[in-house]
PyMOL Python script that loads the backbone (N, CA, C, O; Angstrom):
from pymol import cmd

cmd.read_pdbstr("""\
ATOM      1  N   UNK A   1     -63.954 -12.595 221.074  1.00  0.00           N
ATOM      2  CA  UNK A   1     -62.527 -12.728 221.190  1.00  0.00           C
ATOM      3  C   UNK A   1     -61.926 -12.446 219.825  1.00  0.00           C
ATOM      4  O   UNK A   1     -62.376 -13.059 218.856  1.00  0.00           O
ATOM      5  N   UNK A   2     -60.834 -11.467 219.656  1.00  0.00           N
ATOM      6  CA  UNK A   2     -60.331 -11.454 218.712  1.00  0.00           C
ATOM      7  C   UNK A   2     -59.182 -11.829 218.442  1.00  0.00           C
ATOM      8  O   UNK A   2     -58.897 -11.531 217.282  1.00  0.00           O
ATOM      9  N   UNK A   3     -57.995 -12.597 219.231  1.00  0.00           N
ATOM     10  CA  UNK A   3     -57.196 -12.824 218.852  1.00  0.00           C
ATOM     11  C   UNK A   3     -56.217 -13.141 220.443  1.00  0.00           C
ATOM     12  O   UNK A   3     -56.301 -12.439 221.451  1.00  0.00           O
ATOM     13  N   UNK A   4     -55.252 -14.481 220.266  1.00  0.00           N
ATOM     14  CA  UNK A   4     -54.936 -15.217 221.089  1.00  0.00           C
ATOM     15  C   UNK A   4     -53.515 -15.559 220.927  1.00  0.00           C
ATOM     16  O   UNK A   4     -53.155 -15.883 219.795  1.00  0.00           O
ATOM     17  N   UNK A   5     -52.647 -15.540 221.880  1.00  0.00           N
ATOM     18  CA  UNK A   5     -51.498 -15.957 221.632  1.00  0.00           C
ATOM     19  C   UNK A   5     -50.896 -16.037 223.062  1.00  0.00           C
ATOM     20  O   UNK A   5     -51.265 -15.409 224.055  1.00  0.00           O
ATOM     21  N   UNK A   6     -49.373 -17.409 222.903  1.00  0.00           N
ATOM     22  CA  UNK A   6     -48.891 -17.734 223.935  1.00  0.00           C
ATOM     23  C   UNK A   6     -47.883 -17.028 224.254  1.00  0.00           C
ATOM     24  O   UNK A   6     -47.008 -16.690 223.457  1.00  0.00           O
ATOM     25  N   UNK A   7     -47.914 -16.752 225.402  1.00  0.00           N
ATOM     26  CA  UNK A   7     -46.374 -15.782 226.029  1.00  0.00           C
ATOM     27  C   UNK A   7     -45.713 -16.814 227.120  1.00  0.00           C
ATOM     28  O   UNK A   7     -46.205 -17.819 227.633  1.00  0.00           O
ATOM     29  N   UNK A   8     -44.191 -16.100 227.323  1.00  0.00           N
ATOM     30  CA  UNK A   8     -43.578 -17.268 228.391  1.00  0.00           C
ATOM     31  C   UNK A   8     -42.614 -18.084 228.138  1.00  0.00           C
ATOM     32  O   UNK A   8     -42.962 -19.022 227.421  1.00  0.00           O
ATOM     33  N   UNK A   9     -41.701 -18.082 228.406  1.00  0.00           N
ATOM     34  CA  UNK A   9     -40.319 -18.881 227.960  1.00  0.00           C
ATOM     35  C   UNK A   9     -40.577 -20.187 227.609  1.00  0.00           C
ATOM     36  O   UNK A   9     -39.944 -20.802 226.750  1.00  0.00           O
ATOM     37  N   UNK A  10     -41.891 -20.810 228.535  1.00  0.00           N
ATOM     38  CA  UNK A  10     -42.138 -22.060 228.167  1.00  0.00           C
ATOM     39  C   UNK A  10     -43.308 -22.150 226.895  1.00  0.00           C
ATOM     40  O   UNK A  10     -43.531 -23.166 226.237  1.00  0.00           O
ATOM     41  N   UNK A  11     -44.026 -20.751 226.721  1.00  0.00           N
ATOM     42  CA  UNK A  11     -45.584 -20.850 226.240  1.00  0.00           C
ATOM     43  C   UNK A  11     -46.583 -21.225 227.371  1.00  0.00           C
ATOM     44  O   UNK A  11     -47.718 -21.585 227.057  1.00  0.00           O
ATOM     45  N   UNK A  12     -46.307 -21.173 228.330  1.00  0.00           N
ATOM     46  CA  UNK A  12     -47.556 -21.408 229.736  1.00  0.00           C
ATOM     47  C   UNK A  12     -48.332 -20.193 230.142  1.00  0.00           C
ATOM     48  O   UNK A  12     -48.894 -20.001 231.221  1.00  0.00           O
ATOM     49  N   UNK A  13     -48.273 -19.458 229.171  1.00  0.00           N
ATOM     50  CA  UNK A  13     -49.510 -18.184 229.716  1.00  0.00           C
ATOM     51  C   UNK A  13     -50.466 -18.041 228.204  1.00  0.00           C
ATOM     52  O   UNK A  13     -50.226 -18.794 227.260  1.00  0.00           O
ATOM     53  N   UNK A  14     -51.390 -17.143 228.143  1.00  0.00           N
ATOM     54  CA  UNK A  14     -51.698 -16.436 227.092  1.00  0.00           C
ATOM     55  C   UNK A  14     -52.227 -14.930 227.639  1.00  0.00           C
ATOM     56  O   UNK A  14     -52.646 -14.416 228.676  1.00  0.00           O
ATOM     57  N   UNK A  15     -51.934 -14.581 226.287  1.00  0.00           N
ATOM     58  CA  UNK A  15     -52.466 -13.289 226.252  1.00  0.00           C
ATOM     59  C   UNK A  15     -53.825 -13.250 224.893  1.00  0.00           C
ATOM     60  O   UNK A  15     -53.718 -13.825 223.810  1.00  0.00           O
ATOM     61  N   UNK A  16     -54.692 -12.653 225.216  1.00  0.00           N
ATOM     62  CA  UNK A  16     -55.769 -12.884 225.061  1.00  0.00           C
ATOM     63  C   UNK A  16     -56.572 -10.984 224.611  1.00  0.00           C
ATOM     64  O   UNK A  16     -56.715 -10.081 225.436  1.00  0.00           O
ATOM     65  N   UNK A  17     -56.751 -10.952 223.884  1.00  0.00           N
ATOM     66  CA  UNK A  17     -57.581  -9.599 223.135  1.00  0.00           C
ATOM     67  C   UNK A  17     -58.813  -9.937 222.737  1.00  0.00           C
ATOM     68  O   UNK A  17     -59.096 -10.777 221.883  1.00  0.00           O
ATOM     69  N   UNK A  18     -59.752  -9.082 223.549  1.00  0.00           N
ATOM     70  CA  UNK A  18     -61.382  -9.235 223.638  1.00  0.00           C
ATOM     71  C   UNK A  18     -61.886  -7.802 223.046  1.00  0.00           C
ATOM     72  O   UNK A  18     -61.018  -6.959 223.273  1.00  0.00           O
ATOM     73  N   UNK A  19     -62.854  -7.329 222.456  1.00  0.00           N
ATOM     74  CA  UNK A  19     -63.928  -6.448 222.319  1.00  0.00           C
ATOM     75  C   UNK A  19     -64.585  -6.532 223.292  1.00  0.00           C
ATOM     76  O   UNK A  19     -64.831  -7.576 223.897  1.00  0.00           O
ATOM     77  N   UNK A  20     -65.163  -4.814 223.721  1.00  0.00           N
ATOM     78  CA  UNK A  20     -65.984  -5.167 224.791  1.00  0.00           C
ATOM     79  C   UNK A  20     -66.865  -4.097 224.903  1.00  0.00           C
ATOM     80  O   UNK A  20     -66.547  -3.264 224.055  1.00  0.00           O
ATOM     81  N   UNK A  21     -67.866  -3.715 225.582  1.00  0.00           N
ATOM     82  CA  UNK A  21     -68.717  -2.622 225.121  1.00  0.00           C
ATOM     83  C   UNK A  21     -68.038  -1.319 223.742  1.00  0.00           C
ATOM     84  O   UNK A  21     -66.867  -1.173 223.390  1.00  0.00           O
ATOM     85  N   UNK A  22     -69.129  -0.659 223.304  1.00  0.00           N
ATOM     86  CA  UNK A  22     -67.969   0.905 222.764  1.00  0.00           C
ATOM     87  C   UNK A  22     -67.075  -0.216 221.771  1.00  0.00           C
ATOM     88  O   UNK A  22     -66.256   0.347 221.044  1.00  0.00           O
ATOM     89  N   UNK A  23     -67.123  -1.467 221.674  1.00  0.00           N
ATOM     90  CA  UNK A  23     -65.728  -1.577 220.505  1.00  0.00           C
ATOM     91  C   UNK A  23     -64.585  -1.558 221.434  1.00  0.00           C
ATOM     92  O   UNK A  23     -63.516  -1.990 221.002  1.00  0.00           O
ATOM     93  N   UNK A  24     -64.647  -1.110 222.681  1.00  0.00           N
ATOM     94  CA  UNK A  24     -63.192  -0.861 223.149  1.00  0.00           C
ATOM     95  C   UNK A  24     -62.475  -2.184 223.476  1.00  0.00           C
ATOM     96  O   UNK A  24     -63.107  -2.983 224.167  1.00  0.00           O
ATOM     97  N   UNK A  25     -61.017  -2.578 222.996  1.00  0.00           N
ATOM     98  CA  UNK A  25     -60.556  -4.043 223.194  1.00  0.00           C
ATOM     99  C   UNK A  25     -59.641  -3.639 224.478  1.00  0.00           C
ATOM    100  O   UNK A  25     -59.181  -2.529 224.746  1.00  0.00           O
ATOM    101  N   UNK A  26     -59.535  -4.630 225.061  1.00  0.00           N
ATOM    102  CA  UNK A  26     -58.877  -5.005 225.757  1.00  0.00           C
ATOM    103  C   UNK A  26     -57.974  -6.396 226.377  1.00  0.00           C
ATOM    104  O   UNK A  26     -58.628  -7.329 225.911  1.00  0.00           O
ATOM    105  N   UNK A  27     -57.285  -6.767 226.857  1.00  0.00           N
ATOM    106  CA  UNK A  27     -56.069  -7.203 226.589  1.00  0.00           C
ATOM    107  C   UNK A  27     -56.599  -8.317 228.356  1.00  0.00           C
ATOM    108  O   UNK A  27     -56.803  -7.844 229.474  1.00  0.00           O
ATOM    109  N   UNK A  28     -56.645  -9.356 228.055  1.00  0.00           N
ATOM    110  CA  UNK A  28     -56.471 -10.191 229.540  1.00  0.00           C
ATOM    111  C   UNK A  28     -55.034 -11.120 229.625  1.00  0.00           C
ATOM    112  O   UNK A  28     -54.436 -11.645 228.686  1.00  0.00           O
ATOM    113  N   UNK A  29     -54.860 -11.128 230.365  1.00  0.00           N
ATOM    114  CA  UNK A  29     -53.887 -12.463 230.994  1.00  0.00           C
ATOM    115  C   UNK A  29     -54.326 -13.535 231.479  1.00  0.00           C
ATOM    116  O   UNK A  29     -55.132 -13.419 232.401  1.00  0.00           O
ATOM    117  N   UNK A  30     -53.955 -14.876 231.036  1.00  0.00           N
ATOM    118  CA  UNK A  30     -53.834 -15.870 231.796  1.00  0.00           C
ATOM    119  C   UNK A  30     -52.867 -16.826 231.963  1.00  0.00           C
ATOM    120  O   UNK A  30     -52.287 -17.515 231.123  1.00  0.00           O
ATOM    121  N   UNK A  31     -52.754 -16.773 233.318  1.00  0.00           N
ATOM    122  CA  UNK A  31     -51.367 -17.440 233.561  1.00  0.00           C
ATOM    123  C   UNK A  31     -51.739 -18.756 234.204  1.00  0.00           C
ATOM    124  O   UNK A  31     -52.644 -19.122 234.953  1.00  0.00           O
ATOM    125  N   UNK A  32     -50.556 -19.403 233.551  1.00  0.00           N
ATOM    126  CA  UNK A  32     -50.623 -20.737 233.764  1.00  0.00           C
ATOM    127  C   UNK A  32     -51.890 -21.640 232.646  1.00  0.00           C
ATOM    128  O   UNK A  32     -52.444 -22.685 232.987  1.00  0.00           O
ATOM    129  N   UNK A  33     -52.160 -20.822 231.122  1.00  0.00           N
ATOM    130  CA  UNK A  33     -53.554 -21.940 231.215  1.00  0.00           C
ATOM    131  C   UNK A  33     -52.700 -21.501 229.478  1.00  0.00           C
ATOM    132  O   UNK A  33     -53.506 -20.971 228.715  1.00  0.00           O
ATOM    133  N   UNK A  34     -51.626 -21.632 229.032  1.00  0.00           N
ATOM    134  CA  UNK A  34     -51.690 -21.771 227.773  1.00  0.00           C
ATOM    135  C   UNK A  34     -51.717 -23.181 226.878  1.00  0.00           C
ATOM    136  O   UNK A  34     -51.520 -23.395 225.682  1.00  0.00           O
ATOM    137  N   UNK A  35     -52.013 -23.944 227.874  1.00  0.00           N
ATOM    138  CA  UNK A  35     -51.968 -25.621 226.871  1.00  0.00           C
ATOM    139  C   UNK A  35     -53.862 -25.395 226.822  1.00  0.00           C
ATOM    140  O   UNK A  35     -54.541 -26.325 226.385  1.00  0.00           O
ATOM    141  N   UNK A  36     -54.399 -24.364 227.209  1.00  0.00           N
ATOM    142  CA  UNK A  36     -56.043 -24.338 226.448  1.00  0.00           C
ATOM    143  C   UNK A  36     -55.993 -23.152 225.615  1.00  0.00           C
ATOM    144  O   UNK A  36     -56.832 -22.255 225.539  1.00  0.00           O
ATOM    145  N   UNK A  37     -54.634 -23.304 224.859  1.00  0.00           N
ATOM    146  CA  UNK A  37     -54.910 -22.211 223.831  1.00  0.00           C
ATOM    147  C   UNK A  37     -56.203 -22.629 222.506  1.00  0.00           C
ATOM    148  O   UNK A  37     -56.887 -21.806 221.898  1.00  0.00           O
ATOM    149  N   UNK A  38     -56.221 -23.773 222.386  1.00  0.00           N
ATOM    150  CA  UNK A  38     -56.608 -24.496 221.400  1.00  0.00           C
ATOM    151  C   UNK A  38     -58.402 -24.275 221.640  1.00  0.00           C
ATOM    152  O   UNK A  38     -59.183 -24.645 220.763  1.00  0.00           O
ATOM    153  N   UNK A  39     -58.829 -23.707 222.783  1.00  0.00           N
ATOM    154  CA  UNK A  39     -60.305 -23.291 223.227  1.00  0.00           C
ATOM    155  C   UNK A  39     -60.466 -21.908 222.887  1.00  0.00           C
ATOM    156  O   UNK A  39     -61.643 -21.592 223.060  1.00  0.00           O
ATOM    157  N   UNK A  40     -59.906 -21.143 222.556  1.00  0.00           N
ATOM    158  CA  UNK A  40     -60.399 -19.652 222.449  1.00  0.00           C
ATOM    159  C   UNK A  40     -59.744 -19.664 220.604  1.00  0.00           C
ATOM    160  O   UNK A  40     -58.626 -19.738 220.096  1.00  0.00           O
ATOM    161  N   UNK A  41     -61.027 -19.559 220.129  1.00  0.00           N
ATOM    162  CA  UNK A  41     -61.154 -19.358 218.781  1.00  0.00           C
ATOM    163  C   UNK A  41     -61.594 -18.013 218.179  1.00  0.00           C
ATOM    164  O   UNK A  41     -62.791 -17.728 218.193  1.00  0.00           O
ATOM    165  N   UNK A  42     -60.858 -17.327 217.749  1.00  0.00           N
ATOM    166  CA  UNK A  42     -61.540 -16.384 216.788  1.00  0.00           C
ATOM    167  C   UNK A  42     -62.608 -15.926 216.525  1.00  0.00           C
ATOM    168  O   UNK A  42     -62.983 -16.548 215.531  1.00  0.00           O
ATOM    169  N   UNK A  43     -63.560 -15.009 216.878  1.00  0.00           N
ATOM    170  CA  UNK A  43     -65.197 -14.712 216.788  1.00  0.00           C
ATOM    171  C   UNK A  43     -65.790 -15.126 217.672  1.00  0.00           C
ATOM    172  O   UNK A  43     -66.948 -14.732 217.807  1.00  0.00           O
ATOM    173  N   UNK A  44     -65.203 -16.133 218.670  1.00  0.00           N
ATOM    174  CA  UNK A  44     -66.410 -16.736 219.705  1.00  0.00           C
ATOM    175  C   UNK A  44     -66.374 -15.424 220.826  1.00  0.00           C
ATOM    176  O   UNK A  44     -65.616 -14.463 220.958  1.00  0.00           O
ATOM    177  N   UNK A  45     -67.834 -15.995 221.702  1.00  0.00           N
ATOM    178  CA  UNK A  45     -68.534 -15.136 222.492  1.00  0.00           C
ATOM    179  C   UNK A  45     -68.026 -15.572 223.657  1.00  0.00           C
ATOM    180  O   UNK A  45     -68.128 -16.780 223.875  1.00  0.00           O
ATOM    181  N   UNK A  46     -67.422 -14.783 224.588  1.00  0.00           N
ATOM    182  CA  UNK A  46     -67.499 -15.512 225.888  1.00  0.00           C
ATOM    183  C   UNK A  46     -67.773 -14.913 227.132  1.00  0.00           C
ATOM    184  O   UNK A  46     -67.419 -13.734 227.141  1.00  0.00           O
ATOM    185  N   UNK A  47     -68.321 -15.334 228.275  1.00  0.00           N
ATOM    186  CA  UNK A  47     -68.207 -14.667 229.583  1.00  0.00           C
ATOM    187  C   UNK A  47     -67.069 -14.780 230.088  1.00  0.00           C
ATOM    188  O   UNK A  47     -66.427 -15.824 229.979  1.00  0.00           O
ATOM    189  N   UNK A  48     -66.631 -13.736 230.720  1.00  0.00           N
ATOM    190  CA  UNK A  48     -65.350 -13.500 231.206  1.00  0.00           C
ATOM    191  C   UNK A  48     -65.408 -12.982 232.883  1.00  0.00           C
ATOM    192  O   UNK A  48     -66.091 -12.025 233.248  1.00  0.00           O
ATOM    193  N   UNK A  49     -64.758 -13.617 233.584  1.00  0.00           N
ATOM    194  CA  UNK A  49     -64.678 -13.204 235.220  1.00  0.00           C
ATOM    195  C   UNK A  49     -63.130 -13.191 235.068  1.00  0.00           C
ATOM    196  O   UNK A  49     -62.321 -14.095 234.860  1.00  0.00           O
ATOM    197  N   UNK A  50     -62.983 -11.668 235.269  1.00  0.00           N
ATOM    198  CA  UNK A  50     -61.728 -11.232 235.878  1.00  0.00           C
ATOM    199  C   UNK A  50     -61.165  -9.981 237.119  1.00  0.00           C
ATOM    200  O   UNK A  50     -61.825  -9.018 237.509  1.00  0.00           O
ATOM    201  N   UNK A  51     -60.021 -10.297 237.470  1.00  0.00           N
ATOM    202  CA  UNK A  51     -59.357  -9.117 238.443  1.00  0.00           C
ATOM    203  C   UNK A  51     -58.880  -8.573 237.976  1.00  0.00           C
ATOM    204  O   UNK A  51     -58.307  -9.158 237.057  1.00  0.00           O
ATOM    205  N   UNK A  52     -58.618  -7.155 238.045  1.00  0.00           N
ATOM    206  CA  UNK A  52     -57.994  -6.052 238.061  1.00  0.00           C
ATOM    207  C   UNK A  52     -56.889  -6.019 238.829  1.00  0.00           C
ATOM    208  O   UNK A  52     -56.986  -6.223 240.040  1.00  0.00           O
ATOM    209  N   UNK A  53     -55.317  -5.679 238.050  1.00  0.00           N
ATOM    210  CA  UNK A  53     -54.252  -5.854 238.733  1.00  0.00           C
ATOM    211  C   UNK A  53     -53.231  -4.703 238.702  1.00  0.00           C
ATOM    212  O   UNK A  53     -52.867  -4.383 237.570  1.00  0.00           O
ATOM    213  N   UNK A  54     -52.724  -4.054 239.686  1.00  0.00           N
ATOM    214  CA  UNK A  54     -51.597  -3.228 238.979  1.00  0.00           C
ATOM    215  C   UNK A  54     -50.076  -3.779 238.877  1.00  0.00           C
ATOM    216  O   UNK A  54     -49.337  -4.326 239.695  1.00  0.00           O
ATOM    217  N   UNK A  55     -49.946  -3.448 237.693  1.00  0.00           N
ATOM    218  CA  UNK A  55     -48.539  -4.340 237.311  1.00  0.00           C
ATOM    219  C   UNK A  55     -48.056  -3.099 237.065  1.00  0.00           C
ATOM    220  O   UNK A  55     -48.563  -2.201 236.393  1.00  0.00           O
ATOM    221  N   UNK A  56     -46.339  -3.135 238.072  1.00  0.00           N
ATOM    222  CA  UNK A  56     -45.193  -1.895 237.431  1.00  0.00           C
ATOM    223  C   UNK A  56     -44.099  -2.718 237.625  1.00  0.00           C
ATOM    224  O   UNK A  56     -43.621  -3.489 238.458  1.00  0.00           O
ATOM    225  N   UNK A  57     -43.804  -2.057 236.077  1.00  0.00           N
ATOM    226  CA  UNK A  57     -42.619  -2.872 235.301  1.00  0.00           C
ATOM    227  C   UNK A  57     -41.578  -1.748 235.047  1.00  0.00           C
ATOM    228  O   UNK A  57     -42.032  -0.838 234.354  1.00  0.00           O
ATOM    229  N   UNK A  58     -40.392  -1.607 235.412  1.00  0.00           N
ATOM    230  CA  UNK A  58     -39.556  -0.580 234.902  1.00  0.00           C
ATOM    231  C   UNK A  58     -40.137   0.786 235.546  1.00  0.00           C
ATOM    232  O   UNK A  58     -40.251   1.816 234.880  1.00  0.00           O
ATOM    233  N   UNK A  59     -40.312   0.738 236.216  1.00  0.00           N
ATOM    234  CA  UNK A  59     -40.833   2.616 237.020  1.00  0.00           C
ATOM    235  C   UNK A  59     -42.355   2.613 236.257  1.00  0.00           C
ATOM    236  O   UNK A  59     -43.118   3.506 236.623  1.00  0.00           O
ATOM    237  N   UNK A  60     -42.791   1.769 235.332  1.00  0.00           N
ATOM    238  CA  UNK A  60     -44.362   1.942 235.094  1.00  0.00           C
ATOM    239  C   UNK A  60     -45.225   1.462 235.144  1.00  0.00           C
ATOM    240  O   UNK A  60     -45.213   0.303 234.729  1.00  0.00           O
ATOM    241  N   UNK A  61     -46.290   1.921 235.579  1.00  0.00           N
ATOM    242  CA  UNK A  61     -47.801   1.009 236.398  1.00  0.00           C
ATOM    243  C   UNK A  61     -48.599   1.489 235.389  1.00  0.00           C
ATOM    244  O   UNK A  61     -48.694   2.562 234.793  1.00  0.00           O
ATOM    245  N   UNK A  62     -49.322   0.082 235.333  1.00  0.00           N
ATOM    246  CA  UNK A  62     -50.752   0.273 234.509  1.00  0.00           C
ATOM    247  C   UNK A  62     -51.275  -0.877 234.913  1.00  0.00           C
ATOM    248  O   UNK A  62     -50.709  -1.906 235.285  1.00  0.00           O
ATOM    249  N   UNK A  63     -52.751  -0.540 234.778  1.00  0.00           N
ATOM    250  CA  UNK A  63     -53.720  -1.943 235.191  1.00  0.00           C
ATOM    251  C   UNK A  63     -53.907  -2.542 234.188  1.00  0.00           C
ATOM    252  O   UNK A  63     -54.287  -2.075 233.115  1.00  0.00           O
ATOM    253  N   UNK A  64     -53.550  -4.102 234.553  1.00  0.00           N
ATOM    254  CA  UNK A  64     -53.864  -5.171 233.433  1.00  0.00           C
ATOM    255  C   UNK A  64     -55.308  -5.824 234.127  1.00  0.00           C
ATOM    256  O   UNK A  64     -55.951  -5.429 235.100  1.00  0.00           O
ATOM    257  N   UNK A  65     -55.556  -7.104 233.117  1.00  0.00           N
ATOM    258  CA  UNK A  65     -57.244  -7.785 233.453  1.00  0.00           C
ATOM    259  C   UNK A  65     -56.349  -9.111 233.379  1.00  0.00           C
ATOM    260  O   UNK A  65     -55.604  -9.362 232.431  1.00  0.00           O
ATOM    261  N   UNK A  66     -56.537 -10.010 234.616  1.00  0.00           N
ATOM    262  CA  UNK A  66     -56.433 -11.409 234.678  1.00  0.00           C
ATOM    263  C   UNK A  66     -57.725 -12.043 234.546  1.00  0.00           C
ATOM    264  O   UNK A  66     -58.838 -11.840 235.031  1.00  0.00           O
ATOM    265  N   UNK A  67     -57.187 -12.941 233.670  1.00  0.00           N
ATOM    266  CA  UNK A  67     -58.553 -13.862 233.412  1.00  0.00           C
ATOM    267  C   UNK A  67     -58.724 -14.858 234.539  1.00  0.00           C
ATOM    268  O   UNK A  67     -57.873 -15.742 234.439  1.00  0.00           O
ATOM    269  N   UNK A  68     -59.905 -15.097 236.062  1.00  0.00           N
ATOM    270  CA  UNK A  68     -60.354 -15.732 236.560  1.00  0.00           C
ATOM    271  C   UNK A  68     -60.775 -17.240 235.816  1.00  0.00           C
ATOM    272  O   UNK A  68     -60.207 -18.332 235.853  1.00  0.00           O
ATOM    273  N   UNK A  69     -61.888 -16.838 235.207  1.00  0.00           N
ATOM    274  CA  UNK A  69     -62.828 -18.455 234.467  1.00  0.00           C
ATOM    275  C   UNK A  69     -63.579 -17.714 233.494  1.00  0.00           C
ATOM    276  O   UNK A  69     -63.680 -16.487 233.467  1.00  0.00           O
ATOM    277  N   UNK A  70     -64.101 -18.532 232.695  1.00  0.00           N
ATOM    278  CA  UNK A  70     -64.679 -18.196 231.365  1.00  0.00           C
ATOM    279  C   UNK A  70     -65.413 -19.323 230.919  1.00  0.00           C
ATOM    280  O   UNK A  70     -65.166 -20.529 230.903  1.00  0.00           O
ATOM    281  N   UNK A  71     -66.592 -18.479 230.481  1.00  0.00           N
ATOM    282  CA  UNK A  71     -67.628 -19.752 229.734  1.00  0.00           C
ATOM    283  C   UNK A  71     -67.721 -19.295 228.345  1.00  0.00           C
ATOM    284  O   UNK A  71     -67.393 -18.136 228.091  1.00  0.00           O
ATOM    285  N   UNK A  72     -68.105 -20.029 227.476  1.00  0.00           N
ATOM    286  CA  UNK A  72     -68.302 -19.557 226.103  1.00  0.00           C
ATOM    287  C   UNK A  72     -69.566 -20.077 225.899  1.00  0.00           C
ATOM    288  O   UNK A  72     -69.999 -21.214 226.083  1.00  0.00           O
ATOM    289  N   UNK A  73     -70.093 -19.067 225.489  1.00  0.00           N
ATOM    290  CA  UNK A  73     -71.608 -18.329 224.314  1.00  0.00           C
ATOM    291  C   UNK A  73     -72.062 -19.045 223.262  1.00  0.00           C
ATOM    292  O   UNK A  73     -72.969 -18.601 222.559  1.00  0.00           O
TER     293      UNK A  73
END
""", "prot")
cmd.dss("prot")
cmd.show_as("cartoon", "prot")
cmd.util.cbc("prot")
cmd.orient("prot")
């Protein structure tokens, strides 16, 4: 995990940036779980179970990654 932060008028989501094979990062969502921001630390390892979603916002679609559950390494 490289880096974590809360989104949301209230702060009740995060957004979440992982490394993942190739170096390539990518970007998860989780909604509803930002009061466990304080669990995803910097450098840690984790398993990740997620869905694949298409989100269009403004006339544009792209697939985001929702974070299901997660164990850490």
């Amino acid at each position: 995990m490289v880096a974590v932060d809360t989104i949301g008028s209230r702060k009740e989501h995060l957004r979440i940036t992982v490394v993942g094979d190739k170096s390539r990062s990518h970007t998860l969502l989780a909604f509803g779980r930002g009061g466990d921001v304080n669990a995803w630390q910097v450098g840690t390892v984790h398993r990740l179970l997620v869905t694949i979603q298409e989100n269009i916002w403004n006339t544009q679609r792209k697939l985001q990654l929702l974070l299901v559950d997660h164990r850490i390494l």
